[in-house]
Structure formats: structure tokens, C-alpha cells
C-alpha positions as CSV (number, residue, x, y, z in Angstrom):
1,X,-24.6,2.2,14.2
2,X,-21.5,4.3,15.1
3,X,-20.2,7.6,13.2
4,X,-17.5,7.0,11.3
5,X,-15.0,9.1,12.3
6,X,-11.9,8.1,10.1
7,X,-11.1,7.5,6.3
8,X,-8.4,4.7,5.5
9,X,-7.0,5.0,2.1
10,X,-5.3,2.8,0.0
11,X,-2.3,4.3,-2.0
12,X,-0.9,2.6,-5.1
13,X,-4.0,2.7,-7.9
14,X,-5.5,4.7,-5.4
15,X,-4.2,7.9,-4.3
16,X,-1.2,7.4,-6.6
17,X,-2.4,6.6,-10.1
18,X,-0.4,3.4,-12.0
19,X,-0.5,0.5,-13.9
20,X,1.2,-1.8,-11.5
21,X,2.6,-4.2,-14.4
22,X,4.2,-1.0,-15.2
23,X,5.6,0.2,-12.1
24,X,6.8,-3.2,-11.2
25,X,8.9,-3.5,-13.9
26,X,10.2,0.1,-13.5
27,X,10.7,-1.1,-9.8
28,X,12.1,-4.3,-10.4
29,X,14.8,-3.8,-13.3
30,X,16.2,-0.6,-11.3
31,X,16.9,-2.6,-8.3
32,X,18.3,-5.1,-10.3
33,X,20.7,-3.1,-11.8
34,X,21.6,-1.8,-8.6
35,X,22.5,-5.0,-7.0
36,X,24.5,-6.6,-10.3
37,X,27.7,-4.5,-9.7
38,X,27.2,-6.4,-6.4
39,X,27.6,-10.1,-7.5
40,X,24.0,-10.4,-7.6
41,X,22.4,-11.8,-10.6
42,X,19.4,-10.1,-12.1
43,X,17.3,-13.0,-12.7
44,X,18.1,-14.1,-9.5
45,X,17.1,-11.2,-7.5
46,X,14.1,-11.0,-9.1
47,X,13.1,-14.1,-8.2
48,X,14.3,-14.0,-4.6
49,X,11.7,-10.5,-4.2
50,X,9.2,-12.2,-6.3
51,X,9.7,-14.9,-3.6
52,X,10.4,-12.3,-0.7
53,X,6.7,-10.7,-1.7
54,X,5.2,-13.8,-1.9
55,X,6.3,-14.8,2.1
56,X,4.9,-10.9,3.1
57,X,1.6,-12.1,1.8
58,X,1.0,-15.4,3.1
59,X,2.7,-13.8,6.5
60,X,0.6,-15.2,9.6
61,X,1.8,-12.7,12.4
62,X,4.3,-14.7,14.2
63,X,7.0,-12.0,12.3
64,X,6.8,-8.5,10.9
65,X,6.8,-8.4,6.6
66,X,10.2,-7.0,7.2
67,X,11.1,-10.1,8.6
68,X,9.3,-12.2,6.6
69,X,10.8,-11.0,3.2
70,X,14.4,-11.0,4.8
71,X,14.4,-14.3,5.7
72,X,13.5,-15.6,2.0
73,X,16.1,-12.9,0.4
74,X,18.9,-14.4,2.9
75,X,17.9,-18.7,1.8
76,X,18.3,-17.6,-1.6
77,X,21.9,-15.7,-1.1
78,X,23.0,-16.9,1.9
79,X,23.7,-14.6,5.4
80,X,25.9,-12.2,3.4
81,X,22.7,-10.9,2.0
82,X,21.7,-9.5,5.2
83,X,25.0,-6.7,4.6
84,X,22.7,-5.8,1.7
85,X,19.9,-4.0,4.4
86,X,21.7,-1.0,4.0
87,X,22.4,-1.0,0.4
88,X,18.4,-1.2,0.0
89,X,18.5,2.2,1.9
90,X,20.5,3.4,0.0
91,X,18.8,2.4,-3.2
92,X,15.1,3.3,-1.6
93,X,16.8,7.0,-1.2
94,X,18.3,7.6,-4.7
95,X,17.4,5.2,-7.1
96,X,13.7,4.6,-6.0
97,X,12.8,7.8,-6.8
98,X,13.6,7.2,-10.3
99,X,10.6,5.0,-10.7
100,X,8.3,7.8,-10.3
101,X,7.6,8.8,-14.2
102,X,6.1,5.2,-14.4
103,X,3.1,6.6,-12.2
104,X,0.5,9.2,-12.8
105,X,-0.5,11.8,-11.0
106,X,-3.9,13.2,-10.1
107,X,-4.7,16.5,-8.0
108,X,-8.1,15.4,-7.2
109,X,-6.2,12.9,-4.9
110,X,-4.9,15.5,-2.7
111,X,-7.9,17.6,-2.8
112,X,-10.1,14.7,-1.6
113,X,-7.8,14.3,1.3
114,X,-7.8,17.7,2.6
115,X,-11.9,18.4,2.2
116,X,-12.4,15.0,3.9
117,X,-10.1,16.3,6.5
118,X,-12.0,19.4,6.7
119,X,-15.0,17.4,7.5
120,X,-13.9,16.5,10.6
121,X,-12.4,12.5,9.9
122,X,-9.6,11.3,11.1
123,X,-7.0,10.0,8.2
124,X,-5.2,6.8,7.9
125,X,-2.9,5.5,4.8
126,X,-3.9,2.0,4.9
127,X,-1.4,0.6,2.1
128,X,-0.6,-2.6,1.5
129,X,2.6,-2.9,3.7
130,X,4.8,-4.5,1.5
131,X,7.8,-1.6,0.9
132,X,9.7,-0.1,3.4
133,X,8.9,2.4,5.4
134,X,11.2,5.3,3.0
135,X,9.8,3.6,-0.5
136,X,6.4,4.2,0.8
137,X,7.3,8.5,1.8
138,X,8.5,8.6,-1.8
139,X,5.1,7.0,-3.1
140,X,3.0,9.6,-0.6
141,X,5.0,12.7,-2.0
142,X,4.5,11.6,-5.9
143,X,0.8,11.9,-5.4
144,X,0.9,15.6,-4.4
145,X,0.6,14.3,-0.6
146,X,2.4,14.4,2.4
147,X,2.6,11.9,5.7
148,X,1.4,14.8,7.7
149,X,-1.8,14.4,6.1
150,X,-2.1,10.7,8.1
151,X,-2.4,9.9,11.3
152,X,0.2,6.9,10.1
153,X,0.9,4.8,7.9
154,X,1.6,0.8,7.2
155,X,4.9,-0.2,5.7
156,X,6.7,-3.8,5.9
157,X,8.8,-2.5,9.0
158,X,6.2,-2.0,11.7
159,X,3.6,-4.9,9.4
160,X,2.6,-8.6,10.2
161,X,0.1,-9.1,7.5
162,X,-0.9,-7.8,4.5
163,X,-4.0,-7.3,2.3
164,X,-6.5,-9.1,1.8
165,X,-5.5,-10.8,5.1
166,X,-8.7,-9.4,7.4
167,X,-6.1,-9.6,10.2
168,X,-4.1,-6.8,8.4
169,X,-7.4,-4.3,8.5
170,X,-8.1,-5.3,12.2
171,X,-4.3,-4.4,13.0
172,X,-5.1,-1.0,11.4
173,X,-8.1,-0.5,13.5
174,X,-6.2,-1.6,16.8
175,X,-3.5,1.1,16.3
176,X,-5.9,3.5,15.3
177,X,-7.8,2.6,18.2
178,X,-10.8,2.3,16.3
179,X,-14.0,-0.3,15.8
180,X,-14.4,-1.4,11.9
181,X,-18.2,0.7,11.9
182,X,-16.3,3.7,12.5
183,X,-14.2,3.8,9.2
184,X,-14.2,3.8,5.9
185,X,-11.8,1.8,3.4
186,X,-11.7,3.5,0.3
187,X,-9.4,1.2,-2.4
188,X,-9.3,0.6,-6.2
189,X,-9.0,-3.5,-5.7
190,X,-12.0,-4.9,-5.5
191,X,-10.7,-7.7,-3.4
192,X,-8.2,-6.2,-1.4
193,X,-9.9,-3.2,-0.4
194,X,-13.1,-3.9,-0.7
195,X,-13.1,-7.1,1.6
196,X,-12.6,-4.2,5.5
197,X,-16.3,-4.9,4.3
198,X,-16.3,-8.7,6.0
199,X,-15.2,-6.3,9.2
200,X,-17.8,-4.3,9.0
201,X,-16.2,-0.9,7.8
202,X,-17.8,0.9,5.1
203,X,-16.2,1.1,1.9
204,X,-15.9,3.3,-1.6
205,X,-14.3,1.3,-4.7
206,X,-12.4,4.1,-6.8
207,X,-12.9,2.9,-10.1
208,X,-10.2,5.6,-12.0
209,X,-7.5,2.7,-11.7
210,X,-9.9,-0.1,-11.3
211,X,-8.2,-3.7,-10.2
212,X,-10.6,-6.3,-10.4
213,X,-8.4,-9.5,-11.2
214,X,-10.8,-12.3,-9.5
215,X,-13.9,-10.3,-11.4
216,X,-15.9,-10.2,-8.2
217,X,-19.4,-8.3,-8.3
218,X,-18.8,-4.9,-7.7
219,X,-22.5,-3.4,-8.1
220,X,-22.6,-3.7,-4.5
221,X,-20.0,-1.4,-3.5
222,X,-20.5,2.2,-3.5
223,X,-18.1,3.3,-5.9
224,X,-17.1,6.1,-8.5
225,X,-14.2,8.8,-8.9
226,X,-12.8,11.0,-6.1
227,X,-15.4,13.5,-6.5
228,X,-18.3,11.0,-6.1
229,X,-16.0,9.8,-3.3
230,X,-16.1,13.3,-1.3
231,X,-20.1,13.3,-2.3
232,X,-20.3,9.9,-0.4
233,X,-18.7,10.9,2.4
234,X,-20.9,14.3,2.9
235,X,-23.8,12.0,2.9
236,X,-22.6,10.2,5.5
């Protein structure tokens, strides 16, 4: 067996403490009001992300997730849509931020991150690429952390799969230049995060912000809060 030598880290429920239904509707209802004054209809919107996300997901490689999502959001509006790229920017850099009180924040996040660094491992953000590159900074710096403390990090720009897609975990390693038995995914979604395991990486469920949606068996899975995390990963 290999040392590990890095620690991936899932950030939403993770690192960042939320109650997605929460955020998303945070999320969701400020970028809908953004694009109204626009001649784009709320509901409309809505379901054009809802469709955009849903395209990011099932995303098989042959584009990036930016891609992917674009091409839905442009169907449902037509080409014009496209002029709307950099009215996302703008909303990503002044309005996005807004959505922050409708996440928590938890020290022990940042503290984990910097001992675990201290022990020598390599750090990777491994979130589910589905925002933009600058929504994703914004989500870093609520939770007390900065991209310095990452080697990288996955957003929809530079993405061509996403979680639980094994291909997305085995893009990770490639660009980390790494082999799965010399990481660890630590994640709060039981099937997202927990299935680098099929790969072969080790893995630590944080249970603080628990998803388990398809109630797989987690007894398995070495799990606990971000103290028991940094105990795991001494024992190592």
C-alpha cells in the first residue's frame, strides 16, 4: 500500500457548513432577480439552471460543465443568452456574495486544514464543479479559508464531470498527478464523496452536515467531526 500523501476535500456541507435547500434558494431567487430587469422571467430561469445543473451532472467528457450548462441556458433563451456570460460575472462578484448569511461557519474547518498541512499532505479542494470558478473563491473565503491553502481547485470552467461520476475523482487524481491509494476524500455526502472509495482512495464521512439522501450504509466509512477527522489522519 502507498502513503497517502494528499487530502481532497469536499467544500459545501463540508468545509462550508449549509443546509443546501437553504442556500439554493438564497442562490436561486438572487439571481433571479438579477436577471428580471433583463427580460428574463424568474420562473423561467429557474428552470433553465435547474436544467443547466442537471446537463453538468449527466456531463460525459466530450465538453467542460461550463459548456455543458451553457448550451442548455442558450436552447431555453435563444443565442442572446450567451451576452448574459458577463452579466453572470458580474452577478458572481456583487450579488453572490449576498448569499453568504444562508451558510454557517465553523473554525474547526480552517484549523483542520492547516494541522493536516502541517503534517506534511498535500491539499486539494475537490468540490463538486458545478459554479464558476469566482462563485466557488467566494464559497472558500466564507469558511474562514483561502485558495492558497490548495494546491487547486475544481470549478465548472476547467470541469468535464462531476460527482458522483468516478471519472470526475480520476480527473482530480490525474491533475494532481496522483494514484487513488495515495489520497484521501473527506466529504459529508455519503454517495458523492464517499464513492473515491470504488477508486481505491481512503475516505472520512464528516457527519456535522451529514447528506445521506439514498440512505446508504455508512457504518463502514470512517467518519465523525473535524477533530476525529485530524485524529484519523495522525493514525495514518
Amino acid at each position: 500500500m502507498k502513503k497517502i500523501k494528499a487530502v481532497l476535500f469536499d467544500l459545501d456541507g463540508t468545509l462550508l457548513p449549509m443546509d443546501m435547500d437553504k442556500f439554493t434558494a438564497d442562490y436561486m431567487k438572487r439571481l433571479c432577480a438579477y436577471l428580471a430587469p433583463l427580460g428574463y422571467e424568474p420562473s423561467l430561469v429557474a428552470e433553465a439552471m435547474w436544467h443547466g445543473i442537471g446537463a453538468m451532472v449527466k456531463n460525459d467528457g466530450t465538453s467542460t460543465n461550463e459548456d455543458a450548462f451553457w448550451q442548455v441556458f442558450t436552447k431555453r433563451f435563444g443565442e442572446k443568452a450567451l451576452k448574459e456570460k458577463e452579466t453572470l460575472v458580474e452577478f458572481y462578484r456583487t450579488e453572490f456574495p449576498k448569499v453568504q448569511p444562508s451558510c454557517g461557519y465553523d473554525p474547526k474547518a480552517k484549523e483542520a486544514v492547516d494541522t493536516i498541512k502541517s503534517l506534511g499532505y498535500r491539499t486539494v479542494l475537490a468540490t463538486n464543479p458545478l459554479f464558476p470558478a469566482m462563485a466557488t473563491e467566494h464559497r472558500i473565503h466564507w469558511a474562514g479559508l483561502d485558495t492558497k491553502d490548495f494546491e487547486f481547485f475544481t470549478a465548472y470552467e476547467d470541469s468535464r464531470f462531476c460527482k458522483p461520476n468516478l471519472e470526475y475523482y480520476k480527473d482530480v487524481l490525474a491533475r494532481a498527478e496522483l494514484s487513488a491509494d495515495e489520497c484521501v476524500m473527506v466529504g459529508n455526502d455519503a454517495t458523492e464523496d464517499m464513492i473515491a472509495e470504488k477508486l481505491g482512495m481512503k475516505v472520512f464521512l464528516l457527519t456535522d452536515n451529514l447528506l445521506n439522501k439514498n440512505g446508504v450504509d455508512i457504518s463502514g466509512y470512517p467518519q465523525g467531526s473535524f477533530d476525529e477527522l485530524v485524529e484519523f489522519i495522525k493514525g495514518l
